[in-house]
N, C-alpha and C positions, 0 to 999 in steps of 0.2 A: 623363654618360650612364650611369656605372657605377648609378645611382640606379635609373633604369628598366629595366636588366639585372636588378635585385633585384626588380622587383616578374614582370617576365618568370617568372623560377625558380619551380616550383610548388612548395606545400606543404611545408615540411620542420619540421615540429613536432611536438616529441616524445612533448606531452604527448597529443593526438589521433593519434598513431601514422602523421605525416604527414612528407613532408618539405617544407616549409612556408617562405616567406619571411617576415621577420622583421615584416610589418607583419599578418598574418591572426592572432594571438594577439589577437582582436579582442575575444571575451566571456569570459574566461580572469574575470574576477571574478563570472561565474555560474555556472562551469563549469570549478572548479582541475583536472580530470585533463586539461583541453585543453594544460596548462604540463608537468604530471609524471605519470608513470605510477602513481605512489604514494600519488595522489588516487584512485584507484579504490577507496580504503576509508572513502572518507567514506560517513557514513551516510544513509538515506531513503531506499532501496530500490532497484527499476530506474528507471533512467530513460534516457527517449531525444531526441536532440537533432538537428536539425536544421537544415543552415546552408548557406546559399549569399552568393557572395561576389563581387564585381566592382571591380574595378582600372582606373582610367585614367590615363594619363601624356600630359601633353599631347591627343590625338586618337587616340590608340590604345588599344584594352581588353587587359588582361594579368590572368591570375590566374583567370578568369571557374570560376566550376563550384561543386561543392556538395560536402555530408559529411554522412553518418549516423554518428551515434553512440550504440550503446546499451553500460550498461555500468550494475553494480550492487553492492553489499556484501551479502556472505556470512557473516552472522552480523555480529559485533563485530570481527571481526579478518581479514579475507579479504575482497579484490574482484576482480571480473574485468569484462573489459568487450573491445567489438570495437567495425571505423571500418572504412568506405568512405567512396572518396572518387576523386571524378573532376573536372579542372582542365584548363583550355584556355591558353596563350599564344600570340596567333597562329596558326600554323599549327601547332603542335607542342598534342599533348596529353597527358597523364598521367593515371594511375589507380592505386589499389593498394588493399590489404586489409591488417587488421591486426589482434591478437589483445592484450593485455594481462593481466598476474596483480600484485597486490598482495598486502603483509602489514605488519599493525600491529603491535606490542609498548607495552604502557603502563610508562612509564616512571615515573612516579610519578601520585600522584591528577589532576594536571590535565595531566600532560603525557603526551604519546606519539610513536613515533614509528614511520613509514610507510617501507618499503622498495619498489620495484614493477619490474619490467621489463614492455617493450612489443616486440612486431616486427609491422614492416610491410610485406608484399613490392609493388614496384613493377614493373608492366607495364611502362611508360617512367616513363623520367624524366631529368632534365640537371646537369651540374658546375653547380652556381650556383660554387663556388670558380675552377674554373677559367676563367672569364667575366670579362673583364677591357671590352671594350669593343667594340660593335656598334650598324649602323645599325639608329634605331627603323625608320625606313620599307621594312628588309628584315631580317624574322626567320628568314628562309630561313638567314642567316649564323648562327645558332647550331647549324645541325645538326650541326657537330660535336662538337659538347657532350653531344648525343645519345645515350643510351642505354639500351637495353634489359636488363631483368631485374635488377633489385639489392635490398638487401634493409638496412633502415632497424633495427639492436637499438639499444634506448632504456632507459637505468637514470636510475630519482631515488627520491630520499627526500623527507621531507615530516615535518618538525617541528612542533607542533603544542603550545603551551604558554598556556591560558588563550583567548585572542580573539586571539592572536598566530598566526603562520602562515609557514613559510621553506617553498619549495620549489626543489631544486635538483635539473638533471638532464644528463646528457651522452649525446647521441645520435651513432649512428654509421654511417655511410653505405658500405655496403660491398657491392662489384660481385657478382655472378653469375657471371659470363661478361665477358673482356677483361681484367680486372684493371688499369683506365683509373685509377681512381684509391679512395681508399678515405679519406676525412674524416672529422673530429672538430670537435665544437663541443662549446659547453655552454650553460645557462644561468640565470637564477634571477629567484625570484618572492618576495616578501616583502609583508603587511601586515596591520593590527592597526584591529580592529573594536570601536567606539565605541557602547556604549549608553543612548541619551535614552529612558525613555518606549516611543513606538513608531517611534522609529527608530532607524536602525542607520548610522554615518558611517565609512567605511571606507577609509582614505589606501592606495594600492598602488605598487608599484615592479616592474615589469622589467628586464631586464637580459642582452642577449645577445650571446655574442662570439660571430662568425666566425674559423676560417682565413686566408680570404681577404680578407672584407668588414670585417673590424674590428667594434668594439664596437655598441651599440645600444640606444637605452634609452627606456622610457617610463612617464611621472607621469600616475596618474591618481588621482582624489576619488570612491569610489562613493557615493550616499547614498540609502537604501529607508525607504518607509514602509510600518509592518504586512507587511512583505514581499508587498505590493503591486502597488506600484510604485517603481522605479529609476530612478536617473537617474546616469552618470557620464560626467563631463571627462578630457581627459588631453592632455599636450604631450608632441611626441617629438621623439627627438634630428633627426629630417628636418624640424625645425622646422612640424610637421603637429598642427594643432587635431583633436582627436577628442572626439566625442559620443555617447552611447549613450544608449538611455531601453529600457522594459520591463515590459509589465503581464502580473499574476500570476494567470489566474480560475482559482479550482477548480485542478485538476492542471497546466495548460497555463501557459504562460510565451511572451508571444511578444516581438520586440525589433528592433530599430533600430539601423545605426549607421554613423555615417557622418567621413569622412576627406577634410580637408582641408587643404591646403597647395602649399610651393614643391618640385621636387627640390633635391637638396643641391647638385648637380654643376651642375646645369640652371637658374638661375634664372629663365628665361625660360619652364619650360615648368609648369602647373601639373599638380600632382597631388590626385588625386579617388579615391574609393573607399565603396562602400554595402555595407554586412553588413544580412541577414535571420538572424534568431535564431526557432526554435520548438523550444519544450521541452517533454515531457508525462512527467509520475511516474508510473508503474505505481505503485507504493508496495512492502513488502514481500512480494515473493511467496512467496518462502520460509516466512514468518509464516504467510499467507494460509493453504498449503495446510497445514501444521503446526495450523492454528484449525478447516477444516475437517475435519481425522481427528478431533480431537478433539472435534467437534461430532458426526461420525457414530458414536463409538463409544459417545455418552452417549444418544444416540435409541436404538442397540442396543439396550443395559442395561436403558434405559425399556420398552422393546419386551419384551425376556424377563419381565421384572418384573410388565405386565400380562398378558402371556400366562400366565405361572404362576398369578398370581391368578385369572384366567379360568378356567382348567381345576380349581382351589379350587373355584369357585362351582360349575359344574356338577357338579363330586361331590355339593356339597354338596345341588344342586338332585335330583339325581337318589335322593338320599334321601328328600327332602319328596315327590317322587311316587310312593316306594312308600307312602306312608300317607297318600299324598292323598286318599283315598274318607273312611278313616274318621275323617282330622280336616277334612274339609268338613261331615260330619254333625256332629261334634262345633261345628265354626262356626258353624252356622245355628242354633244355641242361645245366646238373649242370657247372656251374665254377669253373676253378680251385682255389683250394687255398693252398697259400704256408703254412699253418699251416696243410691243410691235406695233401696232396703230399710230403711232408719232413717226416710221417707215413707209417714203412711198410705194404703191404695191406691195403690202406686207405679204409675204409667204406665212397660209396659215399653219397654225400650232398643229400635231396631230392632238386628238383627243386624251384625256390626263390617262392616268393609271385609274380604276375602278375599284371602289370598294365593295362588291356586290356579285355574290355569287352565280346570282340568276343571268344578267346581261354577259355575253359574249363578247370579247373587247375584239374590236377593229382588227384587220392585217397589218394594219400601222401602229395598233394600239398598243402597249409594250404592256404583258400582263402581270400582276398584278400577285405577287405569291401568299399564300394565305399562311395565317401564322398570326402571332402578337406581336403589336408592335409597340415602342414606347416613342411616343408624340412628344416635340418638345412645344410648339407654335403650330397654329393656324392661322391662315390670311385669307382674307376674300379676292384680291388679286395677285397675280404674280408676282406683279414690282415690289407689294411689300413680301416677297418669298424671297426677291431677288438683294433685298435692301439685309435683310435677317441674313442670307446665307453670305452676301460678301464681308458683313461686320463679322460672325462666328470665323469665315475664314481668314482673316485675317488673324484670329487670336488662336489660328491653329487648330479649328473643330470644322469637319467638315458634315456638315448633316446632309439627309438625303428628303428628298421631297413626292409627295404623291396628292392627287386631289379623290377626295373622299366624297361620293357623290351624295349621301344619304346628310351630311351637313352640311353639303353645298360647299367645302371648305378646301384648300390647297394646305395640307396638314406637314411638315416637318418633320419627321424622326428623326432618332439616332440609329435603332435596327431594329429587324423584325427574329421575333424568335420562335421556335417550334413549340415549347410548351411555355406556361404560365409563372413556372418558378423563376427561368432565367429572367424573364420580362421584369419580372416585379425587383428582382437584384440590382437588374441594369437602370432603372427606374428609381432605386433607393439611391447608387451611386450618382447618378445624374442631380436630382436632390441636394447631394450633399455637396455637391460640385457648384451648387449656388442655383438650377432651373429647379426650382422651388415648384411651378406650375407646370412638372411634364407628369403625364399620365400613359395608361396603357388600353390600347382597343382592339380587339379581334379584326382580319378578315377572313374569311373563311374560301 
């Protein structure tokens, strides 16, 4: 009978910050800080877990209830993590709350090693040590065992050398109020990870002594594929087949697992048990918001950057309007050019494209669309517009040409844009494209 007194006792596990019987260490190969508090520094960010759990012994449910667990690393060398949790046996139920802190030191290039403490205060909860023997069919008889307010401190370390792994931890059960009784155990976790390809074959060992209850142990085979999908076996010293599976989508992790066998004491009566597993990764969040400062302080910079340029052009603009009359008179007079003037009876040029909002361009005059434009060259005459645009197209670039009346110049581009940001992109590409001296100018 002492067998179903063990599964009766709710949660005393140290590494979920529970007090947990020896058989709910059920996903502890998905989840090493449910074994030791010292696992709170493994890496991959926040995550949080999700577990409910059911117990049967013979015709009776023991253990029945659930646990949140979130808990994360902090940088490379810090973790912290918290666990609720609430558990039924019979007519008795338990709950408690619990907080954990980790710290790594690297020990050498592959090894390292994890220190961690945990406390968990419990609402109720019962002597599993002092539980010697009761009828299943009235749990009313443990209420002596009963007791309110105590407080679960949990130390372990966590070695960690190569694909190898030891976790070792001793929790300790100590009253509030009554001063009934105050226990120690301990326990440990061991195993070393196999890599084929895409999978990963993972032999594991626990190992837990009791006070009262004596030793405790169980073999298990985890083996994942592409971290996936899982699957692991295990036999325990309650002479119980255990089974586990678990698939991987995206952030969520969900699983399966289930517990069968004889009790130890009881041959007559069977024992049975289902775990629900759901895990989801936050990922780093600390990272997270550390990428987004730095993401808004480079839009900043971006941002000063065009507004300074921006307030450039309009000085600059507002220079071309004080001598906007008398170089639009000056524009509406074609230029010469030595490709047409070296033509007997040259047929003249119409007048160029205008940069200047004030002057009306000609019915022959092709106008002129406002916008930014990125310049690559300016020339004073044509022919050298006409000497620039035949070497450019020859290597494949074809530029476009306008004369700028406010510089007196026959200006080059590549294109004009509606706002400020495209310009200055097309303007950084060109740059890097090797026209080192192209720049950007409004017409309006």
């Amino acid at each position: 009978m002492k067998r179903y007194i063990w599964s009766l006792v709710f949660l005393a596990m140290a590494g979920a910050a529970q007090a947990q019987s020896v058989q709910d260490y059920f996903f502890k190969s998905w989840d090493l800080s449910y074994v030791s508090a010292a696992a709170l520094t493994q890496e991959g960010g926040l995550k949080g877990n999700l577990y409910y759990q059911q117990d049967r012994v013979g015709s009776v449910n023991s253990n029945e209830g659930g646990l949140l667990q979130l808990h994360t690393n902090v940088g490379r060398n810090h973790g912290v993590g918290i666990t609720m949790q609430s558990t039924r046996s019979g007519i008795l139920r338990s709950s408690n709350i619990g907080a954990g802190y980790a710290y790594r030191v690297q020990l050498a290039q592959n090894q390292t090693l994890s220190a961690g403490g945990r406390f968990s205060y419990f609402r109720y909860s019962l002597d599993r040590a002092a539980v010697t023997h009761a009828d299943v069919a009235d749990p009313i008889l443990y209420g002596d065992m009963f007791q309110q307010n105590s407080l679960l401190l949990s130390t372990g370390i966590l070695y960690e050398w190569g694909l190898f792994r030891l976790a070792v931890n001793a929790p300790e059960l100590v009253p509030l109020e009554g001063g009934r009784y105050a226990k120690k155990h301990f326990s440990a976790y061991t195993d070393y990870s196999f890599l084929l390809d895409n999978w990963q074959i993972r032999p594991n060992v626990y190992y837990e002594q009791l006070a009262a209850l004596g030793g405790w142990f169980e073999a298990n085979l985890y083996t994942s594929f592409k971290d996936r999908v899982a699957v692991e076996v295990g036999y325990t010293s309650e002479h119980a087949i255990r089974a586990k599976a678990s698939v991987n989508y995206s952030a969520f992790t969900v699983g399966y697992g289930y517990n069968a066998g004889k009790s130890a004491n009881e041959g007559s009566s069977s024992q049975a048990g289902h775990r629900i597993y759901l895990g989801y990764t936050f990922g780093d969040v600390f990272e997270k918001r550390k990428k987004r400062r730095d993401q808004e302080e480079q839009e900043k910079q971006e941002l000063e950057t065009i507004i300074k340029e921006s307030a450039q052009l309009i000085e600059d603009y507002k220079k071309m309007l004080a001598q906007s009359e008398e170089a639009a008179q000056k524009a509406l007079q074609p230029q010469p050019d030595t490709f047409i003037t070296s033509k007997p009876n040259p047929t003249p040029e119409p007048a160029p494209p205008l940069a200047n909002e004030n002057v009306k361009p000609s019915p022959k005059t092709p106008s002129v669309m406002g916008g930014f434009y990125v310049a690559i060259a300016a020339f004073d005459t044509m022919s050298g517009v006409a000497a620039f645009m035949d070497q450019n197209r020859k290597a494949g670039f074809t530029p476009k040409v306008l004369y700028h009346g406010g510089a007196k110049k026959f200006r080059v581009y590549y294109n004009n844009y509606k706002n400020y940001r495209e310009a200055l992109k097309a303007r950084n590409q060109l740059r890097s494209k090797g026209f080192k001296d192209s720049w950007i100018f409004e017409v309006k």
